[in-house]
C-alpha positions as CSV (number, residue, x, y, z in Angstrom):
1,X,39.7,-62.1,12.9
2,X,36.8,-62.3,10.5
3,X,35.2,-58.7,11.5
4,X,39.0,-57.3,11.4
5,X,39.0,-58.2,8.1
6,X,35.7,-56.9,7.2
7,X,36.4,-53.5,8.2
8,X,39.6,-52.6,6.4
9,X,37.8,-54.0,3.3
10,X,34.9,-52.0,4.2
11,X,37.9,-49.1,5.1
12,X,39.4,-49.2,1.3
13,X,36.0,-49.5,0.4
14,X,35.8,-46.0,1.4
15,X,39.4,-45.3,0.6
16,X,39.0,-46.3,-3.3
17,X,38.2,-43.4,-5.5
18,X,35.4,-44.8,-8.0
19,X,34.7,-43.4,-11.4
20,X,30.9,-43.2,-10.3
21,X,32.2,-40.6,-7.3
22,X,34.7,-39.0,-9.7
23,X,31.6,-38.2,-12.0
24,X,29.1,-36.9,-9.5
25,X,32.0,-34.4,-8.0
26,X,32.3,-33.2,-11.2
27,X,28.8,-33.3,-11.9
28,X,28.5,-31.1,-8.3
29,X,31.3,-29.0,-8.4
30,X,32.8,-28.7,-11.7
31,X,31.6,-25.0,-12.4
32,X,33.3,-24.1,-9.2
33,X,36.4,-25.5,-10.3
34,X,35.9,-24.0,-13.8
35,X,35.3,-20.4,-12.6
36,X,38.6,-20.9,-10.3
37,X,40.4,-21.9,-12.9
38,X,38.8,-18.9,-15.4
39,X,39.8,-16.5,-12.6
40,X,43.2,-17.5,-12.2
41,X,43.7,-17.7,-15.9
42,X,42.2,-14.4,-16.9
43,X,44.2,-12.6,-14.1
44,X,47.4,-14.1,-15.8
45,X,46.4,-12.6,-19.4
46,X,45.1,-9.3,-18.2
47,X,46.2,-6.7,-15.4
48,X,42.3,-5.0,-15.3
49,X,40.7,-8.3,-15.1
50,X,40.9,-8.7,-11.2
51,X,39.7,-5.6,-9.8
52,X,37.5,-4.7,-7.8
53,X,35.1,-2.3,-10.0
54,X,35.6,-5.2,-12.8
55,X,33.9,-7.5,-10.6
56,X,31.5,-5.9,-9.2
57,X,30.4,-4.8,-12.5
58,X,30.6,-8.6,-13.8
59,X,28.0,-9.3,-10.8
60,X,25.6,-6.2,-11.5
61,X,25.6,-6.5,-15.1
62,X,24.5,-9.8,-14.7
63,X,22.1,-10.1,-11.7
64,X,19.1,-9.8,-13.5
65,X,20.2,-12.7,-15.7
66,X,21.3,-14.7,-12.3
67,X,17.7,-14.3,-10.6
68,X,15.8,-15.6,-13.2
69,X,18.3,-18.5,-13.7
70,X,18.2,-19.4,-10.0
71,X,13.9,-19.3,-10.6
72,X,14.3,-21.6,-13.6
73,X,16.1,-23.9,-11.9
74,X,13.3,-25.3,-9.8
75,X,11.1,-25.1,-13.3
76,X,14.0,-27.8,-14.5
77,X,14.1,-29.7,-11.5
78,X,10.5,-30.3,-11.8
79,X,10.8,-31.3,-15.4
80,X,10.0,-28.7,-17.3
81,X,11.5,-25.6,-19.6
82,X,10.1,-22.5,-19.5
83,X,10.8,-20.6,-23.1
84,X,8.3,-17.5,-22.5
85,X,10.3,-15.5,-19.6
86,X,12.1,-13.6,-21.8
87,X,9.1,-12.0,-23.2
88,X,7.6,-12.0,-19.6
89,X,10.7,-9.7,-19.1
90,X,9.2,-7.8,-21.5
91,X,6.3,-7.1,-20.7
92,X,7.3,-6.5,-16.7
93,X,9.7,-3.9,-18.2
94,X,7.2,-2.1,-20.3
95,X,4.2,-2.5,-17.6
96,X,7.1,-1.3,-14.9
97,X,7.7,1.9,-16.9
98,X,3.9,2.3,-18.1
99,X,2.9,2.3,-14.5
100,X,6.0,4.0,-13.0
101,X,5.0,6.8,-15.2
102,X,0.5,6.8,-15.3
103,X,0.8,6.1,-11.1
104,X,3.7,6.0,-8.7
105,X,7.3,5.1,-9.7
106,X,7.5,2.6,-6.6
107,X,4.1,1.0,-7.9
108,X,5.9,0.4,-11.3
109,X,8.9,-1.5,-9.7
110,X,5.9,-3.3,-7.4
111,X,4.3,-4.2,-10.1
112,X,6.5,-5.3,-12.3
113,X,7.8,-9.0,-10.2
114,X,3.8,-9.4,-9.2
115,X,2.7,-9.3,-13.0
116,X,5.1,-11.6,-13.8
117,X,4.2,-13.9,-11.4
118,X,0.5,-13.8,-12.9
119,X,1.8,-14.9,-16.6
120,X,3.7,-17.7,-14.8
121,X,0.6,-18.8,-13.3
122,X,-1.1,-19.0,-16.5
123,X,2.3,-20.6,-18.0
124,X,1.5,-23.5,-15.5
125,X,-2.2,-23.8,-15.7
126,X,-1.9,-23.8,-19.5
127,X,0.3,-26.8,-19.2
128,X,-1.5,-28.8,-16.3
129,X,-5.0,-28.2,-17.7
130,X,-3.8,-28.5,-21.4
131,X,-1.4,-31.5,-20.7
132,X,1.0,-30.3,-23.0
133,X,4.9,-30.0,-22.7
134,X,5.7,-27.3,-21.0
135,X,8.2,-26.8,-24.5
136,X,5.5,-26.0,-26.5
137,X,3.4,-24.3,-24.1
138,X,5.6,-21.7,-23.4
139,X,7.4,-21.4,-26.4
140,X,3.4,-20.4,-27.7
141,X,2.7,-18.2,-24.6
142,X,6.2,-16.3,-25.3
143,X,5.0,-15.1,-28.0
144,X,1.4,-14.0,-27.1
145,X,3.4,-12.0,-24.2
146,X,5.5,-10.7,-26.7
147,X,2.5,-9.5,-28.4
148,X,1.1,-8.4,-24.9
149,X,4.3,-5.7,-24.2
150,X,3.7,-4.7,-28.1
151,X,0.7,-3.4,-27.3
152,X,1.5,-1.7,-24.0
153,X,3.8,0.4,-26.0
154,X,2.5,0.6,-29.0
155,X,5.3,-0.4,-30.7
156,X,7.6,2.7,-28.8
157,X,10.2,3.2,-26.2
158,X,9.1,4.5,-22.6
159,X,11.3,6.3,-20.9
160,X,10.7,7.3,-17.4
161,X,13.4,10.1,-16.0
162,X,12.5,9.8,-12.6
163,X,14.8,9.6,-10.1
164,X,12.5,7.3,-7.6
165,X,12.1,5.1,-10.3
166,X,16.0,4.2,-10.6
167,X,17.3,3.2,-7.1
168,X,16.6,-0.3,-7.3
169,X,18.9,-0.6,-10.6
170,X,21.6,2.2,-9.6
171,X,21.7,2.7,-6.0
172,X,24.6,1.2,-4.1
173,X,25.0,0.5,-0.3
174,X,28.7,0.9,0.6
175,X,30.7,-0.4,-3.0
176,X,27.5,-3.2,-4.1
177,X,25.0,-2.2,-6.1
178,X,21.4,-3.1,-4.4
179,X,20.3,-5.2,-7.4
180,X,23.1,-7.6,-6.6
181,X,21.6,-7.4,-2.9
182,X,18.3,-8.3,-4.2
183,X,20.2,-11.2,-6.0
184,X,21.9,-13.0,-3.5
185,X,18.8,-12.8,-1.0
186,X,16.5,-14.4,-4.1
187,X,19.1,-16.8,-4.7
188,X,19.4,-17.3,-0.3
189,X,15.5,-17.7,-0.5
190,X,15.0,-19.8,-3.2
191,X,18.3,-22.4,-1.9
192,X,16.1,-22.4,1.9
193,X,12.7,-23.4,-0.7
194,X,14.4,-26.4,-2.6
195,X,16.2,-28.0,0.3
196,X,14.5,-26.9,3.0
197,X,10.8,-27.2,2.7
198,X,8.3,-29.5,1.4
199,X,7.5,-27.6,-1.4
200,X,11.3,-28.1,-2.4
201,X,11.1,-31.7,-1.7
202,X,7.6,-32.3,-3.4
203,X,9.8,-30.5,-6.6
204,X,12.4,-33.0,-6.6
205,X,10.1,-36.0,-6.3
206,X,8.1,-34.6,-9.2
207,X,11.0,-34.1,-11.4
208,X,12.5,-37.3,-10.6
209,X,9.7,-39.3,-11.1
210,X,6.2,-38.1,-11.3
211,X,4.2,-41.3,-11.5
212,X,6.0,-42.6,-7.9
213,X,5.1,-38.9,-6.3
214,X,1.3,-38.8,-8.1
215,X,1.0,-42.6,-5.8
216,X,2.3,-41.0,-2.9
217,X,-0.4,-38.4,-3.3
218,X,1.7,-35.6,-4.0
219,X,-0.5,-32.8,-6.1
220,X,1.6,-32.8,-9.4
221,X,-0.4,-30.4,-10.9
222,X,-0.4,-27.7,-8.0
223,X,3.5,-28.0,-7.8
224,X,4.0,-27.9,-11.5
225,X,2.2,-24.4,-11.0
226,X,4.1,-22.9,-8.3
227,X,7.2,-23.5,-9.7
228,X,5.8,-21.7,-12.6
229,X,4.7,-19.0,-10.9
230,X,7.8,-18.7,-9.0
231,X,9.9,-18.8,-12.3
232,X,7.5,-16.0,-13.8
233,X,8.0,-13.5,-10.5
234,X,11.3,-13.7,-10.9
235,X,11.5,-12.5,-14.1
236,X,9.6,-9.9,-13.6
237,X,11.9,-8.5,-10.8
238,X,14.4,-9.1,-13.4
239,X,12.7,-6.7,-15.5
240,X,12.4,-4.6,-12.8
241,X,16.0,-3.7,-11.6
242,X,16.5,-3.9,-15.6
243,X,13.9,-1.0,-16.3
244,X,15.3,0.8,-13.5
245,X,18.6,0.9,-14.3
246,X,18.0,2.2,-18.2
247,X,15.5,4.1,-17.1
248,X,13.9,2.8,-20.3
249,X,10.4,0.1,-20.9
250,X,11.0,-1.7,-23.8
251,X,8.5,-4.4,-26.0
252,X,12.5,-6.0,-27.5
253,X,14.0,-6.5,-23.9
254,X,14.8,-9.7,-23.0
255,X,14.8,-11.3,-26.5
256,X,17.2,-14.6,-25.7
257,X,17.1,-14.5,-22.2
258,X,15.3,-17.9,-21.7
259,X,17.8,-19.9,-23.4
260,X,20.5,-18.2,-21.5
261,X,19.0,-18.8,-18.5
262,X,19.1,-22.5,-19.8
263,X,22.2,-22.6,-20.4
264,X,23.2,-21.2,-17.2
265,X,21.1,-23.7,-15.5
266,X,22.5,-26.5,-17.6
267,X,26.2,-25.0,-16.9
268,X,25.7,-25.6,-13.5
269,X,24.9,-28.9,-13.4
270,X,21.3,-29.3,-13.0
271,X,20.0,-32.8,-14.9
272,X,18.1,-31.5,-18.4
273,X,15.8,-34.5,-17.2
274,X,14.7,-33.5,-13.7
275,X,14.7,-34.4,-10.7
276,X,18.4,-33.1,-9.3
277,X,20.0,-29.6,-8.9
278,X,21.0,-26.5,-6.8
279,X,20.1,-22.8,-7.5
280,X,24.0,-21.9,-6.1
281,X,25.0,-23.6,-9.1
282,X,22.5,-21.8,-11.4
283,X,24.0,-19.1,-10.2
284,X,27.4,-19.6,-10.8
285,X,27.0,-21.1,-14.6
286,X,25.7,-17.2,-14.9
287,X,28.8,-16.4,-13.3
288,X,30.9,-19.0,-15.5
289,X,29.5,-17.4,-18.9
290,X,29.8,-13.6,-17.3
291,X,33.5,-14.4,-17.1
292,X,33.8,-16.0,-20.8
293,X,32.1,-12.7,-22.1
294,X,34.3,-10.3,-20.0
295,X,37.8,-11.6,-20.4
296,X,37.1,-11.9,-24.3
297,X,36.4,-8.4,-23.8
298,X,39.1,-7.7,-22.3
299,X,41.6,-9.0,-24.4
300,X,39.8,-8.2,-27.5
301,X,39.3,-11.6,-28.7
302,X,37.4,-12.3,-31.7
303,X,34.0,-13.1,-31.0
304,X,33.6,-16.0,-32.9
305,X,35.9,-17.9,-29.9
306,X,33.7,-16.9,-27.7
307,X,30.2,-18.0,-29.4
308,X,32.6,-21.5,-29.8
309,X,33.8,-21.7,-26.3
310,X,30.2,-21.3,-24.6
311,X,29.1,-24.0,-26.7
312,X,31.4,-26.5,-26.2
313,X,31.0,-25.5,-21.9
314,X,27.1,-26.0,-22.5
315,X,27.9,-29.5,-24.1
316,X,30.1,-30.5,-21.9
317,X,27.7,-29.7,-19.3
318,X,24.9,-31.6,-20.6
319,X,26.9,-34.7,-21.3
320,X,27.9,-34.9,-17.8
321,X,24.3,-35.0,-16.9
322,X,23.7,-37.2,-19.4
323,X,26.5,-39.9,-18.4
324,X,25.0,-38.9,-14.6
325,X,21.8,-40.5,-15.8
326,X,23.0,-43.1,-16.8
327,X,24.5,-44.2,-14.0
């Protein structure tokens, strides 16, 4: 009678829906639910919203945004921010061009993800060896990059009209443009990293508490690095599929990108604080604030509702990590 008892407690135990569950599907899943519900609205409001060509164009417009968000979100997991990949952007995008034009057109769009990688290196060394936030550290290294693309160019546009040079940013296969290809297998790579691998695992237990995974002999430092390196790569294949679409290296591109790589991080769900996150999410806060911009596009909407409405979605994303920390 006694263990009958127990188990239909422990049954609407299990039943009960608990504001602690409520908050951690939400926490999970609430950029899903909000890009359903964007979808369904926008499709209401406007007849070209839900095409095909729309969409894909919502995806390829933004893929180079969406693969250095899905990077960053391991750099966030593992406790950090990393404020210089928009001028690492830059200088991949000038260095892409540069080379592209000096060498081999291939050899630019090569080098472009590899350079990158190199200035995330020294992003993370910088910050292990300096012991400095990785806030300031980049925020300072952003701008010596910035300075680095500045003198690439010289302070002028390269434009490279070569049609090897473009496929990567134009080409389709079928009706989806290859850079969105290149997207989704980043993002499919990265996802197999984080939850799949040790690497991934040695990221979360550095980001969730680095003390408890230094005593377990974890090497902080090392990860620290290669999730800065990763974040760095990636932005320079960014810059890549960017340069080759324009057909255009420029020292100004990717001025803001960082912060709304943030924000698309954020969006998604992953804690501001570390140690907890997904890149699919990443992925689809880029997604959530590509659909903001687009349908007040669409309907012609004074911009100032938009600027309003991505803030208060980036607030209320960070106070459900907040209130997620807490508990």
């Amino acid at each position: 009678m006694s263990s009958s008892r127990t188990s239909v407690e422990q049954g609407a135990r299990r039943g009960r829906i608990t504001a602690a569950g409520v908050a951690r599907f939400f926490q999970t899943y609430a950029v899903a639910v909000m890009i359903v519900a964007l979808i369904i609205l926008l499709s209401f409001l406007s007849d070209s919203f839900l095409t095909v060509q729309n969409l894909i164009n919502i995806l390829n417009q933004n893929t180079p945004l969406a693969i250095m968000a899905a990077a960053m979100t391991l750099v966030i997991i593992c406790g950090g921010f990393d404020l210089s990949v928009g001028a690492i952007f830059a200088v991949g995008s000038v260095a892409a061009a540069a080379i592209a034009l000096a060498v081999d057109p291939l050899a630019g769009l090569i080098a472009a993800p590899l350079i990158g990688a190199g200035l995330g290196f020294v992003n993370g060394v910088t910050i292990v060896t300096l012991n400095i936030h990785s806030f300031l550290a980049t925020l300072a290294m952003g701008l010596v990059y910035r300075g680095i693309a500045i003198l690439i160019t010289g302070g002028t546009l390269v434009p490279v009209r070569l049609e090897a040079f473009t496929w990567l940013g134009r080409d389709r296969i079928g009706p989806i443009y290859i850079a969105v290809i290149v997207m989704v297998a980043f993002a499919v790579l990265l996802t197999v990293v984080l939850n799949r691998s040790t690497l991934g695992r040695r990221i979360f237990a550095v980001g969730g508490n680095e003390e408890a995974a230094i005593l377990s002999g974890i090497r902080t430092r090392r990860v620290k690095i290669i999730a800065f390196s990763i974040n760095g790569f990636a932005a320079g294949l960014a810059a890549a599929i960017a340069v080759s679409r324009i057909s255009l290296g420029q020292a100004t591109a990717g001025m803001g990108m960082e912060l709304e790589a943030i924000a698309a991080v954020i969006i998604g769900g992953t804690s501001i604080y570390g140690g907890q996150g997904a890149v699919w999410r990443s992925v689809a806060g880029v997604i959530m604030l590509a659909l903001v911009n687009n349908g007040f596009n669409i309907l012609n909407a004074d911009p100032f509702y938009k600027d309003l409405t991505t803030g208060l979605i980036i607030v209320a994303a960070v106070a459900i990590s907040a209130s997620g920390r807490k508990r």
